[in-house]
DRENPA-928427 format. One line per field, with one value per residue (C-alpha): residue number from 1; x negated, y negated, z negated. Coordinates in steps of 0.2 Angstrom, whole numbers, padded with zeros to 4 digits. Layout:
N
i <- [NUM	...] .
u <- [X	...] .
v <- [Y	...] .
w <- [Z	...] .
END
This chain:
341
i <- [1	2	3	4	5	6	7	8	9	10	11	12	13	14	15	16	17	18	19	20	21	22	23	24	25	26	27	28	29	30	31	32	33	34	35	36	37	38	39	40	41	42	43	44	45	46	47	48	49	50	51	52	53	54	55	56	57	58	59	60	61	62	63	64	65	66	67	68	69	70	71	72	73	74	75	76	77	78	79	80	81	82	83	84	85	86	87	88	89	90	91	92	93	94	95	96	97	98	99	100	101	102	103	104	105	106	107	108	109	110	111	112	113	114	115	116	117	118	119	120	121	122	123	124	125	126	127	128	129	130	131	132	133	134	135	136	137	138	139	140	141	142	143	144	145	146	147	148	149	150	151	152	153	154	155	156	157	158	159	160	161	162	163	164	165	166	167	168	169	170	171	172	173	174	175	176	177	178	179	180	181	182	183	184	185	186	187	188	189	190	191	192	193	194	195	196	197	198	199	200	201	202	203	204	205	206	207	208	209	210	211	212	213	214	215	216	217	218	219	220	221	222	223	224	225	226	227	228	229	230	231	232	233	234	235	236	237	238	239	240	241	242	243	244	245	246	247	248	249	250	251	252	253	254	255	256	257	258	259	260	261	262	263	264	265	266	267	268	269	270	271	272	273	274	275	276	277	278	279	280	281	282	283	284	285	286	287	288	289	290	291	292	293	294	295	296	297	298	299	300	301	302	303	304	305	306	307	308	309	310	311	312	313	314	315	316	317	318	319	320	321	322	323	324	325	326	327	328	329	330	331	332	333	334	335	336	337	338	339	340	341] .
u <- [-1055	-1041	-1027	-1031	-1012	-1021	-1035	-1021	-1010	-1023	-1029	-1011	-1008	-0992	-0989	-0977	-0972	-0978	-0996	-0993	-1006	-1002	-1012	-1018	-1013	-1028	-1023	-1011	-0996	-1005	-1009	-1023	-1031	-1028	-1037	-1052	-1051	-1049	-1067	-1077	-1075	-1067	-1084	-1094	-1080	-1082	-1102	-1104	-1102	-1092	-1082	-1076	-1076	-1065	-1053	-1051	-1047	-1034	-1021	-1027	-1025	-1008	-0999	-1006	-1007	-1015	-1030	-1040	-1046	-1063	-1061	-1069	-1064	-1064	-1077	-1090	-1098	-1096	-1104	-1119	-1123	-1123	-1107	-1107	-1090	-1083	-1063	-1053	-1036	-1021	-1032	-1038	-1055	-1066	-1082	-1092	-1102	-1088	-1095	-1091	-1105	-1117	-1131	-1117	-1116	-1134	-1138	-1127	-1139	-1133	-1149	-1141	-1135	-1146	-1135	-1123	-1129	-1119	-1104	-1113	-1117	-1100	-1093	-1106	-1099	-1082	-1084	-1092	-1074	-1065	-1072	-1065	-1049	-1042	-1052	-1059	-1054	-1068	-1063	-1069	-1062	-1060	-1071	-1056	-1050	-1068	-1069	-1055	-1059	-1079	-1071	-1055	-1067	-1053	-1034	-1024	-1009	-1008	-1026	-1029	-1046	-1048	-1038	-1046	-1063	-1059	-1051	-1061	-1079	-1075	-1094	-1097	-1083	-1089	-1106	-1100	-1088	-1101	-1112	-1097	-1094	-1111	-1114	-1096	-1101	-1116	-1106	-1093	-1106	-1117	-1099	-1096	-1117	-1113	-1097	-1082	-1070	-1059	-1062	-1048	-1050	-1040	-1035	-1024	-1023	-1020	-1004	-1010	-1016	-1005	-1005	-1019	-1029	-1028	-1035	-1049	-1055	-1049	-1048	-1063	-1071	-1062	-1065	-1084	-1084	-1075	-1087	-1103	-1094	-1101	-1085	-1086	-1074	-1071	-1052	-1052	-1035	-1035	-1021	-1017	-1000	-0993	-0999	-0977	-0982	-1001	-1000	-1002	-1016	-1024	-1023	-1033	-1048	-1045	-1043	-1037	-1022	-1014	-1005	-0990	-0982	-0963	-0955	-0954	-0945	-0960	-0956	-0952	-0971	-0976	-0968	-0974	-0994	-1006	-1004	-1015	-1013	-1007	-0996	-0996	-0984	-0970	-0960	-0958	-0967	-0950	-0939	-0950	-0944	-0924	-0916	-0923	-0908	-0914	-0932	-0925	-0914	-0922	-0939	-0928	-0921	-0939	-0942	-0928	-0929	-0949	-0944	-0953	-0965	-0986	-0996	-0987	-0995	-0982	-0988	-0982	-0982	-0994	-1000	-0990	-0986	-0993	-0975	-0968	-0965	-0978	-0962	-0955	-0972	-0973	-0957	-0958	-0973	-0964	-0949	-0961	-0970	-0955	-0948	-0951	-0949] .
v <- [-0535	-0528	-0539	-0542	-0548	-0567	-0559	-0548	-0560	-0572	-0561	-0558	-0541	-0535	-0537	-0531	-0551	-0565	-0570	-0585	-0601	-0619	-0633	-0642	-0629	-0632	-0651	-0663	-0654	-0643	-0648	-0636	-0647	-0663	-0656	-0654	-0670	-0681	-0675	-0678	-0688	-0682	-0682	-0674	-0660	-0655	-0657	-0646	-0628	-0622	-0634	-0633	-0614	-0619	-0628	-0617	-0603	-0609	-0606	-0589	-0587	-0594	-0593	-0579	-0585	-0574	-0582	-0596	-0613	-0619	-0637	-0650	-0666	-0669	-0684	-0675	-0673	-0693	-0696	-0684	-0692	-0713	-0716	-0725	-0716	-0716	-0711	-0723	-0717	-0723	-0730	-0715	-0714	-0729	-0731	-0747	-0748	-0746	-0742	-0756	-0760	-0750	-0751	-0744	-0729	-0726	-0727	-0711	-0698	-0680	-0670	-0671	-0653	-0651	-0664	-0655	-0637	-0639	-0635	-0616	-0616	-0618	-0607	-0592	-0593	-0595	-0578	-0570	-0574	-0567	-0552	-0545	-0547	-0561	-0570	-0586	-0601	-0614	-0630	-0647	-0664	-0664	-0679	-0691	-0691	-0692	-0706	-0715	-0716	-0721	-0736	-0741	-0738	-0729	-0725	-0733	-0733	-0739	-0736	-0752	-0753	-0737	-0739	-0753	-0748	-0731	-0741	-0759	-0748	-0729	-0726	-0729	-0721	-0706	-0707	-0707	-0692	-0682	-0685	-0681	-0662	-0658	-0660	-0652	-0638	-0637	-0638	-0624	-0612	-0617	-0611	-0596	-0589	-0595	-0581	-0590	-0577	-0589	-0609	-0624	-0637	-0654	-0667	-0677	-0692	-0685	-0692	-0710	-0705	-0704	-0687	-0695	-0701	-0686	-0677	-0687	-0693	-0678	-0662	-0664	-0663	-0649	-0637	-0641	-0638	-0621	-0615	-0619	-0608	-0590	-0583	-0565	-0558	-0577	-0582	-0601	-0611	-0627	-0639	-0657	-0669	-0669	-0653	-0649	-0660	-0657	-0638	-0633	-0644	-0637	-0620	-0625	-0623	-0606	-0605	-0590	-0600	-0616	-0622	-0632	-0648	-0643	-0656	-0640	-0623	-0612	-0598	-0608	-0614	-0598	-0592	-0606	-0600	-0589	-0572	-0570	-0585	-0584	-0599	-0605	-0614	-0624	-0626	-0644	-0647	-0660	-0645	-0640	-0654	-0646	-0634	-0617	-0611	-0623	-0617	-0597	-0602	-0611	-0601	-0584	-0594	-0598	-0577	-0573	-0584	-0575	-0559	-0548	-0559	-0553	-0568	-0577	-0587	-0593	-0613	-0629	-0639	-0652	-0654	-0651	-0667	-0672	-0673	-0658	-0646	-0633	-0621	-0623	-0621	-0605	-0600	-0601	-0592	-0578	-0580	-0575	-0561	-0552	-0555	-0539	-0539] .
w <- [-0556	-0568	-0559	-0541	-0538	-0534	-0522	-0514	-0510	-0503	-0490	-0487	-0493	-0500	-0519	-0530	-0539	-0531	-0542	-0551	-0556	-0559	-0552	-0569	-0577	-0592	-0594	-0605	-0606	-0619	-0637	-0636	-0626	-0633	-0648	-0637	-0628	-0644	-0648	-0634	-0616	-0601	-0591	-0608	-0607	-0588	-0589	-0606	-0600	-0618	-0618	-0598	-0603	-0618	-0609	-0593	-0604	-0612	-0600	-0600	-0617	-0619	-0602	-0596	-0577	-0563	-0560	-0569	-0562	-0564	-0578	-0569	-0560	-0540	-0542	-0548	-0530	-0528	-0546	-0538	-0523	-0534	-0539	-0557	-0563	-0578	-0585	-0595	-0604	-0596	-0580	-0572	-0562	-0558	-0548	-0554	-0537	-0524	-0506	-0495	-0483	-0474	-0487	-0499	-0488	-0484	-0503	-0506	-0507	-0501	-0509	-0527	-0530	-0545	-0552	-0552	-0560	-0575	-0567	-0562	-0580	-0584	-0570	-0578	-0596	-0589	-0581	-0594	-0606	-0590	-0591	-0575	-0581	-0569	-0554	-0557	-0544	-0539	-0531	-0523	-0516	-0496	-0490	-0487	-0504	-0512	-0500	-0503	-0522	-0517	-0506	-0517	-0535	-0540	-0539	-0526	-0521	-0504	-0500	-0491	-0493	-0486	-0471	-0467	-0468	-0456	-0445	-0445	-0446	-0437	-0435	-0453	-0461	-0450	-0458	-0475	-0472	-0466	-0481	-0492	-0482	-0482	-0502	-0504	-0493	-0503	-0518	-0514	-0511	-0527	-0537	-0524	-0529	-0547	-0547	-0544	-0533	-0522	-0520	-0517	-0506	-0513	-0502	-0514	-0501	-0484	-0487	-0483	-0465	-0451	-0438	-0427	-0443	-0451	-0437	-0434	-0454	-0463	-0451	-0444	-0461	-0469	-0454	-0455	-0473	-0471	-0455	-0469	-0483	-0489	-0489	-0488	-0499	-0505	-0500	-0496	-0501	-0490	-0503	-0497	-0501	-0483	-0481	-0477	-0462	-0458	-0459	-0442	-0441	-0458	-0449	-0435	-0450	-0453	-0470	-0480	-0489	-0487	-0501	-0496	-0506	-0511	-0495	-0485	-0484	-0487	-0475	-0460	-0465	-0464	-0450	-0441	-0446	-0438	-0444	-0457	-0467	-0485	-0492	-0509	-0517	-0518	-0533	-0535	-0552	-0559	-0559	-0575	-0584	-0581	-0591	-0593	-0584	-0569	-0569	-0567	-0553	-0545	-0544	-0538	-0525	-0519	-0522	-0514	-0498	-0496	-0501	-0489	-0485	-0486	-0493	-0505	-0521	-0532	-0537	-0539	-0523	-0533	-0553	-0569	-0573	-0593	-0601	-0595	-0612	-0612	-0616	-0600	-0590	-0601	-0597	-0579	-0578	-0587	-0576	-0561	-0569	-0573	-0552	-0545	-0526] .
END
């Protein structure tokens, strides 16, 4: 690997400048990528290998980040195992055949990861446009979030459904968590044989659950899909929003990294974590909508407070929102490889 800043600072070596990536970084603050999407369906563009190629490259080509993520969607492992989804503009993800009852669950089929070969495909001509240069990032939904979008049948935002089905039926929402981490654990090592050189966990929703929830209907789940990774040489970056809250439980799962939301000081995180655990983060992503003068200052004020510091990864604590310029997200990458610590 020509730049091994990302891997270095994962498994909590020293670097020289904290390595920089944006979660959504290939997404709609681009015009690049617009250009893509007009022409074809958000579901075509993550099953057709050039095309998810395309679109992963294009921060590499035009922000120049540290490592590339893998285009694809956290669903995909719920489409895989019967879940009819589909993608409208302006709605967001929906699942025609939300799972409700216990037939619903035991119609979810777990021996489905041929259905999902398209992403290796992609994950193969991905690499081939890398060439070495940068490592390539896999990724997969932790089972509560894919969960919560199978029960709600789609976006929620108080996740009622869910909440009463984990705590109205605990055997059964026990059942379908563990279908969900065994096809994801499959489906992280399917992308880790294929030649991605780190994987992401995403837990967009751990948010929802209270410390005693989150133990039991999230934790659980992630450590077990973690235990079943091949991960030699593969760091493993477990990301939830809450994760300011939840970390010391996260580490209980021994991932590589944990990447921490921006409603926390990131060294105090760090300090507070086994040795050997990297953190990544925590810019909030709204301070990219400032002034450019804001973004600089306020990024060397996170330098500066983890200066020092062995296993840091420069990141936003969650997504690039789709209206933030594409200048300033170009700016604050620059603004980061030019820190020297």
């Amino acid at each position: 690997m020509k730049n091994n800043l990302f891997l270095d600072a994962a498994f909590s070596k020293q670097t020289e400048r904290p390595p920089v990536w944006m979660m959504r970084q290939a997404g709609r603050f681009m015009p690049q990528y617009w250009e893509i999407k007009n022409k074809y369906s958000f579901l075509e563009m993550c099953k057709t290998p050039e095309i998810a190629a395309d679109v992963t490259m294009l921060p590499v080509d035009l922000l120049d980040i540290d490592a590339a993520i893998l285009f694809s969607d956290i669903l995909v492992t719920g489409e895989a195992m019967g879940g009819d989804l589909s993608f409208t503009q302006g709605v967001g993800p929906k699942f025609a055949n939300p799972v409700r009852t216990a037939q619903d669950v035991e119609n979810l089929n777990i021996d489905c990861l041929d259905k999902l070969q398209y992403v290796a495909d992609a994950i193969k001509v991905i690499q081939q446009r890398l060439a070495g240069n940068i490592p390539l990032i896999g990724f997969a939904g932790a089972p509560f979030t894919v969960m919560s979008y199978l029960i709600e049948g789609g976006s929620s935002k108080d996740f009622k459904l869910t909440k009463l089905f984990i705590h109205n039926q605990p055997e059964l929402a026990h059942k379908l968590l563990a279908k969900i981490a065994k096809i994801t654990a499959d489906y992280l090592n399917l992308q880790i044989a294929a030649g991605v050189n780190a994987v992401q966990i995403f837990d967009s929703w751990a948010l929802a659950l209270s410390w005693n929830d989150y133990q039991e209907f999230s934790h659980r789940y992630i450590q077990e899909i973690i235990a079943n990774l091949n991960r030699q040489d593969i760091p493993v970056i477990s990301f939830c929003k809450g994760s300011s809250v939840f970390a010391p439980i996260m580490a209980e799962a021994k991932p590589d990294v944990i990447s921490v939301d921006w409603n926390a000081d990131l060294l105090n995180i760090k300090n507070a974590l086994p040795a050997g655990i990297a953190v990544q983060g925590n810019l909030d992503p709204h301070i990219l909508y400032a002034d450019k003068s804001v973004i600089k200052a306020q990024i060397h004020k996170l330098f500066e407070r983890m200066r020092g510091t062995e296993g840091f990864i420069f990141n936003l604590g969650h997504g690039i929102m789709p209206d933030i310029p594409f200048d300033n997200v170009k700016y604050a990458i620059d603004v980061v490889k030019e820190f020297r610590f």
